[in-house]
C-alpha positions in Angstrom: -24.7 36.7 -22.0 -26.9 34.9 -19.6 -25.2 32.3 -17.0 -26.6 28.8 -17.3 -26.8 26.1 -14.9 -27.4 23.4 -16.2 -29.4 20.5 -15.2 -28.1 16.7 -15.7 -31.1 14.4 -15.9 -29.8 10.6 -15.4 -30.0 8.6 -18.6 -28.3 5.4 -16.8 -28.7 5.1 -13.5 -27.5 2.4 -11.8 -28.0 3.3 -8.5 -31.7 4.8 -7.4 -31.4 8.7 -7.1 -32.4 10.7 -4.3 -33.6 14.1 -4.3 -31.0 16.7 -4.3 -30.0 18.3 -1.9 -31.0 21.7 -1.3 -27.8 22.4 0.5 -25.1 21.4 -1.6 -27.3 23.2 -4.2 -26.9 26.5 -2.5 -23.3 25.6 -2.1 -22.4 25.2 -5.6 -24.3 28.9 -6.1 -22.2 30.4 -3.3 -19.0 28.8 -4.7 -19.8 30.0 -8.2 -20.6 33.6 -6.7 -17.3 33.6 -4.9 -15.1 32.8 -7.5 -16.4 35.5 -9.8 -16.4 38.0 -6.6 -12.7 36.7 -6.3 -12.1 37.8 -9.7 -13.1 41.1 -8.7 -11.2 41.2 -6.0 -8.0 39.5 -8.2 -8.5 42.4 -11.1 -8.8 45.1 -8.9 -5.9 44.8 -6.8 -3.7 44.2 -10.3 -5.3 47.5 -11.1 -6.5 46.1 -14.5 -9.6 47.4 -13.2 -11.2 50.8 -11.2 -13.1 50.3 -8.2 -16.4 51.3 -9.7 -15.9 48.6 -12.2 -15.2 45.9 -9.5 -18.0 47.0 -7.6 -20.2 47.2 -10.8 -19.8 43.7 -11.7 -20.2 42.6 -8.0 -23.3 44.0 -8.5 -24.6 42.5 -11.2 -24.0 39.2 -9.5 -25.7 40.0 -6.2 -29.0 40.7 -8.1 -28.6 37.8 -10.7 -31.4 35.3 -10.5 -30.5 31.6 -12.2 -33.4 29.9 -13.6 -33.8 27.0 -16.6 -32.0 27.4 -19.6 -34.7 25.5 -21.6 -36.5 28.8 -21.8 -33.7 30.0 -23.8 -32.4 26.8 -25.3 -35.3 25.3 -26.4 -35.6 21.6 -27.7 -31.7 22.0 -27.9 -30.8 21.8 -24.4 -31.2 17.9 -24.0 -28.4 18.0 -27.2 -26.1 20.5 -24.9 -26.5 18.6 -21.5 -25.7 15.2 -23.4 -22.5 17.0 -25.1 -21.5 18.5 -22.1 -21.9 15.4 -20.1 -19.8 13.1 -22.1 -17.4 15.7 -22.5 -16.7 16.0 -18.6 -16.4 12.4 -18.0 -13.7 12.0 -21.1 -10.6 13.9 -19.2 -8.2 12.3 -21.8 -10.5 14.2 -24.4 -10.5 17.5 -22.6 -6.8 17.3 -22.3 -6.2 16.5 -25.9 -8.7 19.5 -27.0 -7.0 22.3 -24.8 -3.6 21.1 -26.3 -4.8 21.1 -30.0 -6.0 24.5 -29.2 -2.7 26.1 -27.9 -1.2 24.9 -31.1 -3.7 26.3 -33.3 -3.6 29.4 -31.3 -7.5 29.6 -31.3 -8.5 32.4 -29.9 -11.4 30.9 -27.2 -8.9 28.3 -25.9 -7.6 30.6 -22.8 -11.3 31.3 -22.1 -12.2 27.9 -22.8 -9.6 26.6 -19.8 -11.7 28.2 -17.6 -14.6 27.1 -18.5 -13.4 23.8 -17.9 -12.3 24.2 -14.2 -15.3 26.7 -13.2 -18.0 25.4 -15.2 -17.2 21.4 -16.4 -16.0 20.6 -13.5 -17.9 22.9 -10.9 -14.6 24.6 -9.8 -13.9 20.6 -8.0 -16.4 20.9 -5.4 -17.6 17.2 -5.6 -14.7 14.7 -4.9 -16.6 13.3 -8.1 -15.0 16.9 -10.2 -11.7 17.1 -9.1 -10.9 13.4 -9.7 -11.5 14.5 -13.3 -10.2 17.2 -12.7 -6.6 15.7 -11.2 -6.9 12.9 -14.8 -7.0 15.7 -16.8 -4.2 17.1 -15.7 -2.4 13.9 -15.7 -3.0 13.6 -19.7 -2.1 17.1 -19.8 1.6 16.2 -18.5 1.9 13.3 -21.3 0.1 15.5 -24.1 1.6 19.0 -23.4 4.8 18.7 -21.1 6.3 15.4 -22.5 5.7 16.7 -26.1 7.4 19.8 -25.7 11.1 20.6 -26.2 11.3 22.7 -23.2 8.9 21.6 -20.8 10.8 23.6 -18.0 10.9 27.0 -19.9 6.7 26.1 -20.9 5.9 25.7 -17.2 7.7 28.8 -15.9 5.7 30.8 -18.6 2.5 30.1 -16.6 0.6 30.1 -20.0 0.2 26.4 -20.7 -3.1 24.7 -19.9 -1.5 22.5 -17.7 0.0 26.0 -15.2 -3.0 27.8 -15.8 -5.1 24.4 -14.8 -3.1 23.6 -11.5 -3.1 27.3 -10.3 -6.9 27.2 -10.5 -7.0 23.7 -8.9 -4.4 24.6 -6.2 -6.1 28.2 -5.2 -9.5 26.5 -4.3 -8.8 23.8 -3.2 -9.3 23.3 1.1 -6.7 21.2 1.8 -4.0 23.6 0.3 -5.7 26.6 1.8 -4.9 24.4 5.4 -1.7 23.8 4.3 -0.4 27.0 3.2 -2.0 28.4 6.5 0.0 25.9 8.6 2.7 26.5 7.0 3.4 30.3 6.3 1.7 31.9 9.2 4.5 32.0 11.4 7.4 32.8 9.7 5.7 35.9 7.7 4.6 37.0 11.1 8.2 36.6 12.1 9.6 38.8 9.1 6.8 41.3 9.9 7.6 41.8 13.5 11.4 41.5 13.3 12.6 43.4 9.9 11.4 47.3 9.2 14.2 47.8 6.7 14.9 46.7 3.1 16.5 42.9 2.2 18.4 44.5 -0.6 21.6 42.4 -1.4 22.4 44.2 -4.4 24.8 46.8 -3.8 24.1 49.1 -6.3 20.3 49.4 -5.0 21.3 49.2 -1.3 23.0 52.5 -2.2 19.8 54.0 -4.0 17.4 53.9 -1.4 19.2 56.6 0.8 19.7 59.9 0.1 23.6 61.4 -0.7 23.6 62.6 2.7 22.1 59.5 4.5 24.8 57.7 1.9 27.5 59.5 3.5 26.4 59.1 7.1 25.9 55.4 7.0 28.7 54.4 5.0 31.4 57.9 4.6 32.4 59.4 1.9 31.9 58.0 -1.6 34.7 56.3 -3.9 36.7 55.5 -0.6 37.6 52.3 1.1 35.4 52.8 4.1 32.5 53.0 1.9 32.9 50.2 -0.1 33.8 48.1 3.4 30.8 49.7 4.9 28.2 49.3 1.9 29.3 45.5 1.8 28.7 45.1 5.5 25.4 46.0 5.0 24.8 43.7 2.0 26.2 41.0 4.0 24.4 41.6 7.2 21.2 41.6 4.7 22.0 38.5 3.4 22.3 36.7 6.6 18.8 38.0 7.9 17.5 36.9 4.8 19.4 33.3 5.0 17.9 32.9 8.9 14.6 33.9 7.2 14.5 31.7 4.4 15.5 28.6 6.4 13.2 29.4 8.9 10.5 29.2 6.1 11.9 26.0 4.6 11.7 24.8 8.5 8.1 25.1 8.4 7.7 23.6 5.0 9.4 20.5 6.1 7.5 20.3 9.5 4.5 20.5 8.0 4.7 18.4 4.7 2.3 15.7 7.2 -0.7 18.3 5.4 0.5 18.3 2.1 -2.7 17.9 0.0 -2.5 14.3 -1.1 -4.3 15.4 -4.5 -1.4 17.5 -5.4 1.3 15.0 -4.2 -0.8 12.4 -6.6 -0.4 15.1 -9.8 3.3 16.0 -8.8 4.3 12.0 -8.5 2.6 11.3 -12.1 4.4 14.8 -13.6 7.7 13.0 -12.1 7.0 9.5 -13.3 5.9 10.4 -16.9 8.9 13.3 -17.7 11.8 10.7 -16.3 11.1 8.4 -18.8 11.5 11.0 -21.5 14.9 10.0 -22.7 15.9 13.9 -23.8 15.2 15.2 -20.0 17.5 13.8 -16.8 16.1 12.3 -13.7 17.8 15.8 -11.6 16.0 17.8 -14.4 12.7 16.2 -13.8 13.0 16.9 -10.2 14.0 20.8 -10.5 10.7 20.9 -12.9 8.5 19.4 -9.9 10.1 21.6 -7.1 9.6 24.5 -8.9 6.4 23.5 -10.1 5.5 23.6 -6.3 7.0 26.7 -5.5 5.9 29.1 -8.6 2.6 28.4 -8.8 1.8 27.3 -5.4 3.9 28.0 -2.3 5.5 31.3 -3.5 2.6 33.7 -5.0 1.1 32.7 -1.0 4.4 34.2 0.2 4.4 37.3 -1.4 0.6 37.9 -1.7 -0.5 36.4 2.0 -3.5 38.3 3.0 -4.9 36.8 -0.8 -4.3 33.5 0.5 -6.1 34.0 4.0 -2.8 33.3 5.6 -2.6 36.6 7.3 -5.7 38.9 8.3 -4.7 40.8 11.0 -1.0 42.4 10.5 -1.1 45.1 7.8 1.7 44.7 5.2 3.3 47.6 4.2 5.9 48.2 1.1 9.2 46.9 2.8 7.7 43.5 4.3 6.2 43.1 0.7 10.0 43.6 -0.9 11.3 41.3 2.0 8.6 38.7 1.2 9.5 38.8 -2.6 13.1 38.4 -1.9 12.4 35.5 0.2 10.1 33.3 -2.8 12.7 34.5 -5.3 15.3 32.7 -2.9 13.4 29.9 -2.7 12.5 29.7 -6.2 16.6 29.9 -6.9 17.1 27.1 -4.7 14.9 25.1 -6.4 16.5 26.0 -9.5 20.0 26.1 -8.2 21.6 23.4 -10.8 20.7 25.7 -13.8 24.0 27.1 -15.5 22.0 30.8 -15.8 21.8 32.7 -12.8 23.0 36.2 -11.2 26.8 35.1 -9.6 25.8 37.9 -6.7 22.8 35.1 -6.0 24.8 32.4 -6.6 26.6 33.4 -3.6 24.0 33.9 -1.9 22.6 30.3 -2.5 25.6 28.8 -1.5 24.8 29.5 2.3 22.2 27.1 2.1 21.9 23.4 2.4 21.9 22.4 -1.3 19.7 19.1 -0.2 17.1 21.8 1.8 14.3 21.7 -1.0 15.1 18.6 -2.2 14.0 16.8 0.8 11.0 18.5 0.7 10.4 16.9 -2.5 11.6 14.1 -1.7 8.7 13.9 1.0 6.2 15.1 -1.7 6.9 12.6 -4.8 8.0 9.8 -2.1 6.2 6.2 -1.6 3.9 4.3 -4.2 3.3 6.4 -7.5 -0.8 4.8 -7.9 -2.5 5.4 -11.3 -5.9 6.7 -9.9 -6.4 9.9 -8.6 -6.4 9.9 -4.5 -10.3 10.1 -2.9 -10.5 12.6 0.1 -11.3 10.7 3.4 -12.5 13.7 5.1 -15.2 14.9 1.9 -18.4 16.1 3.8 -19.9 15.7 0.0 -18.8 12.3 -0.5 -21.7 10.4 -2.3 -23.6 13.1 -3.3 -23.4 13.9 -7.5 -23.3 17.0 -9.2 -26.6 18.1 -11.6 -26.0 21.6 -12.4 -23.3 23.5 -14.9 -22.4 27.2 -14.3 -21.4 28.8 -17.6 -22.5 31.6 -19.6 -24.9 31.2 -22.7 -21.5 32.5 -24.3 -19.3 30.2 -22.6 -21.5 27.5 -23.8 -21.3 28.7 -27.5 -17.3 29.2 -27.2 -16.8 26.0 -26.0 -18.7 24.6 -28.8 -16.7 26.9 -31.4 -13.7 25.5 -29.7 -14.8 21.8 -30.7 -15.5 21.8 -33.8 -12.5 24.2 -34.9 -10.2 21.7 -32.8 -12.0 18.5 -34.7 -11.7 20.6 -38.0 -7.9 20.9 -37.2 -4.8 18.3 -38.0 -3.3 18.4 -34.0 -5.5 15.4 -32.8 -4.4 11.9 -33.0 -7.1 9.7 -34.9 -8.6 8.5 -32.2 -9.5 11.0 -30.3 -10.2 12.7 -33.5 -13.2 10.0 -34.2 -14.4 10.5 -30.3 -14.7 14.8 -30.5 -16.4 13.9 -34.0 -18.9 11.9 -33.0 -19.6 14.0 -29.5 -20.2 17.4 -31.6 -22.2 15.8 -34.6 -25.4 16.1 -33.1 -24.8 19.4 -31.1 -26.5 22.7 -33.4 -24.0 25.1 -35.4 -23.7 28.6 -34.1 -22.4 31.0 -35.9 -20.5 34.4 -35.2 -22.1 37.9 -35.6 -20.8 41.1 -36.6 -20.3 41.6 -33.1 -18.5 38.9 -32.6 -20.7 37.3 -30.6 -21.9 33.9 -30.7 -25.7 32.8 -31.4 -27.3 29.5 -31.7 -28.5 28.3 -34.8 -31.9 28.7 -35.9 -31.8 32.3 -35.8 -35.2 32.5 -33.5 -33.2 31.1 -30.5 -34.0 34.0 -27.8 -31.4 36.0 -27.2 -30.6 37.7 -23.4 -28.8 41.2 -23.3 -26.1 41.6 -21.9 -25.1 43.9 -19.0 -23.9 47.2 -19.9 -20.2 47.8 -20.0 -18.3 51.4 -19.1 -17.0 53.1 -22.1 -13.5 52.6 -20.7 -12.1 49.4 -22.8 -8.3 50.0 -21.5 -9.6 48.5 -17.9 -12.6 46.4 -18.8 -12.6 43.3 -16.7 -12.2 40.4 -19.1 -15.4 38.5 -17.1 -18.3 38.7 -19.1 -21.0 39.6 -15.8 -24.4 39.5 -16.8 -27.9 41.0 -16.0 -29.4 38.0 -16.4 -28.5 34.5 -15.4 -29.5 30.8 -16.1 -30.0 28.1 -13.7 -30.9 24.6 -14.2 -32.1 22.8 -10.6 -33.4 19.1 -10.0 -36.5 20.2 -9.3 -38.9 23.0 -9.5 -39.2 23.4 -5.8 -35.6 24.6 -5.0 -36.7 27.8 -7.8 -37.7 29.7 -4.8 -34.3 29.5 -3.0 -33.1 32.4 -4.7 -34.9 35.7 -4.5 -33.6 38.2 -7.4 -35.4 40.8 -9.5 -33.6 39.7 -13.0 -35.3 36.7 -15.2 -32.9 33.8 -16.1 -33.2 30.6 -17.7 -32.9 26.9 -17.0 -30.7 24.4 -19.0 -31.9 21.0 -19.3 -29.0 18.8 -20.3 -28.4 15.1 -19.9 -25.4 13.7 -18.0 -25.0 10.7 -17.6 -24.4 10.5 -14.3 -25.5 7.9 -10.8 -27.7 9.3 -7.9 -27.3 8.8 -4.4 -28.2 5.4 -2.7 -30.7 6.0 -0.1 
């Protein structure tokens, strides 16, 4: 299961291109190295996965070596690059592929999302990627989102290609890594320093954390008025620390909405634009969708996981400022769903301490001024005019991506004329076919074949990655081969995107 990287040789060039450079070469290495190390990381905390594992697979990528894929690929990889390449520059197409997928329930289309983000579009290094990137997810809105019957209850699942899309957008992107710092650093310090016992506004499991005799010398003895006067005491006096906390944090998030990443404020504004003018869904709907959009996949999981986020290095936190920080995105997330007729009344109560217009203005700040139909360019890109010439993605990746084509254009979920484009983008690219071990192969059979890395025997925990021994690189020129030094033979991809050089 070799990784290729995959080399885009300029088929129209308008502007003259210029050697590339061996910098932002390395730099697309390192980022691909650190997002599969994050993986690591991400699996091993979620104990889906043992240490050993983790550090297994770590391995395997420290001693990977990428070379060109045409060693493995053949005469076929000028067919490849070309499919890739007109692939990633047709976002409406991507969009309109993932969707058919979820509703055929194919089973490479989860993988196949992130192939897209880490491999199609080079996990949005180049400004060049994650405007693609941001159209794609515009199309996704109008495709998936508009189309559905319940667009709220879809996003809130997390499972759609649109969530699963803007999570991985959001979490490497730079600008919301500065945001979220500037934002959340100070008040989770604050709840760190200031609170060592439990939030709990719920009676009943106020009452559970303590012992019977701590129970009887906090609040008296049970079943009597003093105990019930005493145990709601507490739960008040819980609530207002956790009240002063939450504003504090919505404080901060107003203060420092100056930062907001103006990629994301483009993809919230279009979500917003294209949902109102669904006639089923109501303008306060729409909004509740966007603001908890913001918070559930983007602001709260940097709450309650921090140190993940690079928010917090230095201040250990322990099992009751974890609770606390839960208790403070779950508040947040009910006040951006606060119109909803479900809901616990004990939070309802709770909610109505706060300033009902609190996150609203903060979206109002987000979604505010001129909605414009391109995506925004960053002014501060220290890659800006550069163009990306290699694809990450193992040989498998490659394969499941092309299963996922043809089984999407074999399928009835495409409108015609996107069903004409994926036809004539796959009709030159070679069949594979599936082995008894499930694995894909290229067609003709004598298409070399790498192994790939051994696995432990334990399937419960088995990382869902596929880390190989052997990886595949595909570089503008032969002179950057000697900028990696590994023991493991890869390959290099030839492929031909059609994309502009540098001027010089």
């Amino acid at each position: 299961m070799p990784y290729l990287i995959v080399y885009c040789s300029t088929l129209k060039m308008i502007k003259p291109l210029v050697v590339f450079d061996a910098r932002n070469f390395l730099k697309q290495h390192s980022r691909f190295s650190a997002v599969q190390f994050s993986k690591c990381i991400s699996f091993l905390s979620s104990a889906e996965a043992s240490p050993a594992e983790c550090c297994q697979h770590a391995k395997f990528l420290e001693d990977t070596q990428f070379v060109d894929g045409y060693k493995t690929l053949g005469f076929q990889e000028s067919i490849y690059g070309e499919f890739l390449g007109r692939l990633r520059e047709n976002p409406r197409l991507v969009a309109s592929c993932l969707v058919a997928g979820e509703r055929l329930n194919h089973e490479h289309t989860q993988g196949v999302i992130h192939t897209v983000f880490t491999s199609l579009y080079g996990n949005c290094i180049m400004q060049e990627d994650e405007c693609y990137l941001l159209q794609v997810l515009r199309y996704l809105v109008e495709f998936e989102l508009k189309e559905s019957d319940n667009p709220r209850r879809l996003l809130r699942r997390g499972t759609c290609a649109f969530s699963i899309l803007f999570k991985l957008f959001t979490e490497g992107l730079y600008s919301a890594k500065l945001f979220l710092t500037a934002t959340l650093h100070e008040p989770i310090m604050q709840l760190l320093v200031e609170d060592e016992d439990h939030l709990e506004t719920d009676p009943a499991k106020l009452i559970e954390r303590f012992t019977p005799a701590q129970q009887e010398r906090l609040f008296g003895e049970k079943g009597t008025d003093e105990y019930r006067r005493k145990v709601q005491a507490a739960v008040e006096a819980n609530e207002a620390k956790l009240v002063a906390l939450v504003n504090t944090f919505i404080g901060y998030l107003k203060q420092n909405t100056y930062c907001f990443p103006q990629s994301l404020r483009w993809i919230v504004s279009q979500m917003y634009k294209t949902l109102a003018r669904v006639e089923r869904l109501e303008v306060g709907e729409v909004r509740t969708m966007c603001t908890d959009l913001l918070l559930t996949c983007f602001i709260c999981p940097a709450i309650v996981n921090p140190e993940q986020y690079g928010i917090i290095s230095d201040a250990p936190i322990n099992e009751v400022a974890r609770f606390n920080l839960m208790q403070v995105g779950q508040l947040l997330q009910q006040l951006a769903m606060s119109d909803a007729d479900d809901g616990d009344p004990r939070r309802k109560s709770s909610l109505s301490k706060f300033d009902k217009m609190c996150v609203a203005a903060f979206l109002d700040i987000v979604i505010g001024g001129r909605a414009v139909e391109t995506p925004p360019m960053s002014s501060m890109n220290l890659l800006e005019g550069l163009t990306r010439t290699v694809v990450y993605m193992t040989h498998n990746q490659l394969l499941a991506l092309e299963d996922f084509v043809r089984s999407v254009t074999a399928g009835d979920q495409l409108r015609e004329e996107d069903h004409l484009a994926l036809e004539t983008l796959i009709a030159n690219v070679p069949q594979s076919r599936t082995t008894k071990s499930n694995s894909l192969e290229l067609t003709p059979s004598n298409t070399p074949q790498l192994s790939p890395a051994t696995t432990p025997a334990n399937k419960k925990n088995r990382l869902p990655i596929g880390i190989p021994s052997t990886l595949t690189l595909l570089v503008l020129n032969q002179h950057l081969t000697h900028l990696l030094n590994c023991k493991y033979h890869c390959f290099i991809l030839k492929v031909s995107f059609v994309l502009y050089g540098c001027e010089t």
